[in-house]
C-alpha positions in Angstrom: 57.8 -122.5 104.8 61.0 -123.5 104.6 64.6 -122.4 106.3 66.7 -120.8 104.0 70.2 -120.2 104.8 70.0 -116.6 105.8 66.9 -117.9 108.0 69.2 -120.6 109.5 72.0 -118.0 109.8 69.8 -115.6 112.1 69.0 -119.0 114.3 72.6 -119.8 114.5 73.6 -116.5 115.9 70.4 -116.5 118.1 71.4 -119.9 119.7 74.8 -119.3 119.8 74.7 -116.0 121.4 71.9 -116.8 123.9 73.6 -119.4 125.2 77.1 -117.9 125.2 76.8 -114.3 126.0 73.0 -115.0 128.3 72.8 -118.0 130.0 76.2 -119.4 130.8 77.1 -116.6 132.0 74.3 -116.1 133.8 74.7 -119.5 135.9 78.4 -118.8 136.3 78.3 -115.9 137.8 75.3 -116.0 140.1 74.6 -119.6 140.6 77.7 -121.0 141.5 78.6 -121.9 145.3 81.6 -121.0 146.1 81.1 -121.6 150.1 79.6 -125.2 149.9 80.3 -125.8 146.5 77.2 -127.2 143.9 75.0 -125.0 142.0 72.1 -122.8 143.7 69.1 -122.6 141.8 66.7 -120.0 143.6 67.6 -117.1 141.9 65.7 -113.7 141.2 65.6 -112.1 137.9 68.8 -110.3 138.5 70.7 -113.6 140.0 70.1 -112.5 143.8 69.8 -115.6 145.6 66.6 -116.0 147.3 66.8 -119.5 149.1 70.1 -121.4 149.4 68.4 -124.9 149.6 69.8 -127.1 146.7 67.9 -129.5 144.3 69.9 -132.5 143.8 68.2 -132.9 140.4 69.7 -130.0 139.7 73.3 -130.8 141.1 73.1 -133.8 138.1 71.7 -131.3 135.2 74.3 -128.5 135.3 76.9 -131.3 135.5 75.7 -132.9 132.2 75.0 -128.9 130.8 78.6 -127.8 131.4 80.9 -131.0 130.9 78.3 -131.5 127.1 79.4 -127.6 126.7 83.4 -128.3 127.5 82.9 -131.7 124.9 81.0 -129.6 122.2 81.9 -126.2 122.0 85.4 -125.6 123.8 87.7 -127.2 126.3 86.8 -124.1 128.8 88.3 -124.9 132.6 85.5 -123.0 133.9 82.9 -125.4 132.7 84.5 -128.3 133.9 85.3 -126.7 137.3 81.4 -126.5 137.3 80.7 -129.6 136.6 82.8 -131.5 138.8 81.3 -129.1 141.8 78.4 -130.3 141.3 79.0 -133.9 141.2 81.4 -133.4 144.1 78.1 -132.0 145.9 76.5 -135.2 145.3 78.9 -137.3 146.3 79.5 -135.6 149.6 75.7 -134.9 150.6 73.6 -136.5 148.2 73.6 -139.9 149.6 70.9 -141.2 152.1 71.7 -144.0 154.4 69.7 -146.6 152.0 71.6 -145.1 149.2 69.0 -143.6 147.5 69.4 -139.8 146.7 67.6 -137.2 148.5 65.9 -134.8 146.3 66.5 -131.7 148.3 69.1 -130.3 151.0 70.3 -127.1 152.8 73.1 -125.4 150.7 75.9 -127.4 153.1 73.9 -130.3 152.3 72.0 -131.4 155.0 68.6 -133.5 154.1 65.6 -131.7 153.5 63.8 -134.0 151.5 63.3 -137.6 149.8 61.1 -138.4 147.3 59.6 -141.6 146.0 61.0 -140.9 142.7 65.0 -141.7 141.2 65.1 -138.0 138.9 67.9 -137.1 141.0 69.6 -140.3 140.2 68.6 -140.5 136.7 70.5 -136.7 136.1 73.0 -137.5 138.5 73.6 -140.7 135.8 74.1 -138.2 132.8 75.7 -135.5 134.5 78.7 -138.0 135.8 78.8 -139.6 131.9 79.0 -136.3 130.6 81.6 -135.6 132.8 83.8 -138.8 132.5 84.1 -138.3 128.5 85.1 -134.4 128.8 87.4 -135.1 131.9 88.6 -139.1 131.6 87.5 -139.5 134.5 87.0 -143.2 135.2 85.3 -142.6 138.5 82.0 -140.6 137.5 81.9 -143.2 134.5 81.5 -146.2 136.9 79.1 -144.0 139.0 77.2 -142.7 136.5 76.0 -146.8 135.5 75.9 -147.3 139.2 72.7 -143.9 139.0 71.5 -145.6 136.2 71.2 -148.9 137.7 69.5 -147.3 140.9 66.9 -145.6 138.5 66.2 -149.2 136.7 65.8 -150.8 139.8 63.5 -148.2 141.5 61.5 -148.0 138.2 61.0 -150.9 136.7 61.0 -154.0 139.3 58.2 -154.5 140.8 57.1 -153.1 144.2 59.7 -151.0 145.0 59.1 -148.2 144.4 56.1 -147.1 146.8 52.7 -146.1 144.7 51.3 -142.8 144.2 48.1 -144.1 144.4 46.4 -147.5 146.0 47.5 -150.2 143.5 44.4 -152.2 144.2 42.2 -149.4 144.0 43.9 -147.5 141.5 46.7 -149.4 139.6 48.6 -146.9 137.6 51.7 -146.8 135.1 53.8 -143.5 134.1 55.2 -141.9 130.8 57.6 -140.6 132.6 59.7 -143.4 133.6 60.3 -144.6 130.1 60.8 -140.9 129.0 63.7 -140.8 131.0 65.2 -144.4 130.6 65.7 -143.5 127.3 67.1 -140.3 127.2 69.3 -141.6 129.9 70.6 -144.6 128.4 71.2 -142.6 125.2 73.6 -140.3 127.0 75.1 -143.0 128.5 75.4 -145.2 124.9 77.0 -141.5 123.8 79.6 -140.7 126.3 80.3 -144.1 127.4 80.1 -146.2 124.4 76.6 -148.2 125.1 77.4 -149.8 128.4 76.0 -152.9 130.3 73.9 -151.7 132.6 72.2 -153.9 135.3 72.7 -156.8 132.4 71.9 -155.1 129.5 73.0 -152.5 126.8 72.0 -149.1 126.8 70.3 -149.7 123.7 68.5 -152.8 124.9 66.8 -150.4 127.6 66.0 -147.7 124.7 64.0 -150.5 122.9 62.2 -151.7 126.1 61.0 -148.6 126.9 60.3 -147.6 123.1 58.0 -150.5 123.2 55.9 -150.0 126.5 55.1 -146.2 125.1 54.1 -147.4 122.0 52.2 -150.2 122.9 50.8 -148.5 125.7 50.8 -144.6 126.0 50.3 -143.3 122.6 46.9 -143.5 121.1 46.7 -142.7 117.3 43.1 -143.3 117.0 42.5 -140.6 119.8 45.7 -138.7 118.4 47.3 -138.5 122.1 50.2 -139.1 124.0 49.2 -140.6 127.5 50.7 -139.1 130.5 49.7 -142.0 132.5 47.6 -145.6 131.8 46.2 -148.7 133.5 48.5 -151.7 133.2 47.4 -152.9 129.8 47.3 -149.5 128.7 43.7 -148.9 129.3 42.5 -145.1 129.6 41.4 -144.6 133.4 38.5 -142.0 133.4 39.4 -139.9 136.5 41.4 -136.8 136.4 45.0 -137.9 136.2 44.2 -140.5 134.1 42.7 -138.3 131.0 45.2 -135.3 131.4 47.4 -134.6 128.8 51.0 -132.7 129.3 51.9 -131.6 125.4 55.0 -130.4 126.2 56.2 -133.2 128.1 54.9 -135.2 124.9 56.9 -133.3 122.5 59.9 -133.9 124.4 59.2 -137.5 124.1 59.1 -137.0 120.2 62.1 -135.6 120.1 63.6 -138.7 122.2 62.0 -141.1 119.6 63.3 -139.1 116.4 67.0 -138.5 117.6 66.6 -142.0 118.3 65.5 -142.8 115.0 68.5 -140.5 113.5 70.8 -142.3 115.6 69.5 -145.7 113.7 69.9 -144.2 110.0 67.3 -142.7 109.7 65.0 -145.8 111.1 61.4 -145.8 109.5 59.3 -146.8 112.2 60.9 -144.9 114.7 60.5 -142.1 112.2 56.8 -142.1 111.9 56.2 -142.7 115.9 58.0 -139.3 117.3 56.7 -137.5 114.2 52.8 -138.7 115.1 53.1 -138.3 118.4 54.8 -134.5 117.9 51.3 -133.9 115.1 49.2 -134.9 117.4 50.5 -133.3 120.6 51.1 -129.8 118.7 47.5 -130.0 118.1 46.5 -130.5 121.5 49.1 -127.9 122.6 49.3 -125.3 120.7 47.2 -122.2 121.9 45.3 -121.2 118.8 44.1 -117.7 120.5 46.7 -116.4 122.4 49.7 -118.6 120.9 52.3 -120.7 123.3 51.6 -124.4 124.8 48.8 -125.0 127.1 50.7 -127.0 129.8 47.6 -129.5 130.5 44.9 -130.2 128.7 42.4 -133.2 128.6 42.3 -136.3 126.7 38.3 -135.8 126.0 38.2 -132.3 126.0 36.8 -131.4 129.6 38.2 -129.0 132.2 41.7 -130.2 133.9 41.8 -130.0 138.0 45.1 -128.2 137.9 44.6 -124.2 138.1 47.5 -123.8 135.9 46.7 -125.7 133.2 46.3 -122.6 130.6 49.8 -121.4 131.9 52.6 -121.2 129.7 55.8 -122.8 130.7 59.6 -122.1 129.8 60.5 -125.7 129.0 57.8 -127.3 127.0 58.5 -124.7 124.5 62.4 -125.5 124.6 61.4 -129.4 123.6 58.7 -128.0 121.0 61.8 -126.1 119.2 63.8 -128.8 119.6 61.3 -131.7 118.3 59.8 -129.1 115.0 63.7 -128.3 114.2 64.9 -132.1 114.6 61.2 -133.1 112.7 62.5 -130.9 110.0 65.4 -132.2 109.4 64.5 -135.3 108.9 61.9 -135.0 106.9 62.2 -131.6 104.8 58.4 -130.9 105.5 57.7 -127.0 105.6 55.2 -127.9 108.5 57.8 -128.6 111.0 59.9 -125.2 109.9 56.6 -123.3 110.4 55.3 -124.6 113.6 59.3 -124.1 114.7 59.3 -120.6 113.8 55.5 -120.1 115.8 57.4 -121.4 118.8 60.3 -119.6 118.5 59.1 -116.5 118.1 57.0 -117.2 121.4 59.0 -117.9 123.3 62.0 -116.0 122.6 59.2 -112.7 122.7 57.7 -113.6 126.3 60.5 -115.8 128.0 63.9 -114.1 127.8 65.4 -111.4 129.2 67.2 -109.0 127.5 68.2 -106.9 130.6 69.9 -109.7 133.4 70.2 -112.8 130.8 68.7 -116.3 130.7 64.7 -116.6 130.7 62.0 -116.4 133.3 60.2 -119.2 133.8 56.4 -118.6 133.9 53.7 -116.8 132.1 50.1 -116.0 131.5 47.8 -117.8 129.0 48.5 -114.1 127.3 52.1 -113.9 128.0 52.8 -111.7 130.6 55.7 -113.0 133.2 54.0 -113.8 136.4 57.1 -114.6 138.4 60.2 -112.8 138.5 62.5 -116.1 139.7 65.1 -117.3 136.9 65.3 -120.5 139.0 64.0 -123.0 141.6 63.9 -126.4 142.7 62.5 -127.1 139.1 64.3 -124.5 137.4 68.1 -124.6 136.6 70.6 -124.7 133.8 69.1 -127.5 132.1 66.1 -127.2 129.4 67.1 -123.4 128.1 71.0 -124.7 127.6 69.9 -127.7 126.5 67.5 -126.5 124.3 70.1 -123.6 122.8 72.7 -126.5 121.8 71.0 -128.7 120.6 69.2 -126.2 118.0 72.9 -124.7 117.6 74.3 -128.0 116.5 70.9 -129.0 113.8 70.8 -125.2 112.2 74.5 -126.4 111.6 73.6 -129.8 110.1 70.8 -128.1 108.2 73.1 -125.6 106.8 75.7 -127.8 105.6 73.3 -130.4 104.0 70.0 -129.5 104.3 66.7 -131.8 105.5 66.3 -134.8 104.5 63.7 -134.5 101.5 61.8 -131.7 100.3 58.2 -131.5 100.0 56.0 -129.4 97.4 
């Protein structure tokens, strides 16, 4: 398969629109808080608000969504007046004593919550770069290293951030953290032109953490993507340390190969996000009932988690991201056909013709099992994302096509 420019022309209008006419406005005008300021995320399928407690994850996502959409598509007031709410949020209630950021608080901002891990910072990082480039403002570019540095530190130094598990018992390392030091530090090198960051470039970090996965968490001769390793990168035979998260792996593909585009095209680079997204669709893909399984294990055997079979909204945003990006760089018809299996998907189960945006959760089979369009987890982040970034490479595509063609 391949996408010809009439195909690219009906993914350009279906981007566009849904993301224009569906879910911008839908977050506009029903997640906005106009009381305490920020956004509110617990929304039912018509927008109805249905807990006012804030995620401060959240706060930093929308803030990167609308300031990249003010930058990229039009200089709309609205968009920015959104943004800078929510980062306003976080500076007025986001801030424990210690300095750290809670992760949840009532919608005037009072602390609900603190986890042990720095997402909130890590968004709050991109939201505030995102912001300083489409507003010039200085401030949110100094705070949005300051995030960044807060997210290294917890992260990556040693012992402090406190263990899921006994470290003696147990000693663990996570995907996860390097997932999002470099998606970070590219939207930081982006918006605010590769800055020093706790003594180091942006793009130092990128390789760091491009290193550790690939020395560590993908296995080519298994044909997976860790979601979590022993400290030499050893395969711990218990439960978490054999299950698999393909959509969470796909979205790392995607972070290698825009990396590698960002490099020219780099070869190396090239071949790691495109193995890891072969393997991962394998392991992913639902063959009988189509969608991504959201866990599966790394021999085979049953996973603990009851939803494992479940079909999530986001993995299947990164999947149409990583086949569509995968395509472009290489012009093989694989990538356009596993990008129009997932498209089709989830565009058929996930969105909602009737109220705008998508529900979040479905069946093995596809049916909706919960009417929320948001929650602590769910905001305008992955969908937006997702729609703009697809907007901008049916574009590329159509002005110069993939990279190489093959027979």
């Amino acid at each position: 398969m391949t996408l010809t420019p009439a195909r690219l022309a009906t993914l350009r209008s279906t981007y566009r629109t849904g993301l224009l006419d569906s879910t911008v406005p839908f977050w506009l005008r029903h997640g906005l808080d106009r009381e305490h300021g920020g956004l509110l995320s617990n929304l039912g399928e018509d927008g109805t608000l249905i807990d006012g407690d804030k995620a401060l994850w959240l706060q930093g996502r929308a803030a990167w969504t609308f300031s990249t959409l003010h930058t990229s598509v039009e200089k709309n007031p609205a968009w920015l007046s959104a943004a800078k709410s929510c980062l306003d949020f976080i500076r007025q209630h986001g801030r424990a004593p210690d300095g750290k950021l809670y992760f949840t608080v009532t919608r005037d901002g009072r602390p609900i919550r603190m986890r042990r891990y720095v997402y909130s910072e890590c968004f709050a990082a991109v939201g505030s770069a995102a912001y300083a480039r489409a507003a010039g403002d200085e401030r949110a570019a100094v705070e949005a290293v300051r995030y960044f540095e807060t997210y290294l530190h917890h992260s990556f130094t040693p012992g402090v951030m406190p263990p899921k598990l006994d470290p003696v018992t147990r000693p663990l390392q996570g995907l996860a953290p390097h997932m999002i030091a470099i998606v970070t530090a590219q939207e930081l090198r982006a918006r605010l032109d590769d800055p020093v960051v706790a003594g180091t470039r942006c793009t130092e970090w990128i390789d760091r953490s491009l290193t550790a996965i690939e020395r560590d968490f993908f296995k080519p001769d298994l044909g997976a993507l860790m979601e979590t390793v022993g400290p030499r990168g050893e395969i711990v035979d218990c439960f978490d340390g054999r299950t698999l998260n393909p959509g969470h792996a796909l979205e790392c593909a995607w972070f290698v190969l825009r990396e590698a585009k960002h490099r020219q095209r780099d070869a190396r680079l090239t071949a790691l996000g495109l193995a890891i997204l072969d393997c991962m669709w394998a392991r992913g893909w639902d063959p009988l009932h189509g969608g991504l399984l959201y866990y599966t294990d790394v021999w085979g055997k049953p996973v603990q988690e009851y939803w494992a079979d479940m079909k999530f909204w986001w993995p299947h945003n990164e999947a149409e991201i990583a086949t569509l990006l995968a395509y472009q760089l290489t012009g093989n018809p694989k990538y356009a056909h596993w990008h129009g299996l997932v498209h089709e998907w989830s565009h058929r189960v996930f969105a909602d013709p009737v109220h705008g945006e998508w529900f979040g959760y479905a069946s093995r089979e596809g049916r909706i099992t919960t009417r929320l369009k948001g929650n602590t987890w769910k905001g305008p982040f992955h969908l937006p994302r997702m729609q703009l970034t697809c907007w901008g490479l049916v574009d590329e595509l159509s002005a110069s096509g993939p990279a190489g063609q093959h027979p």
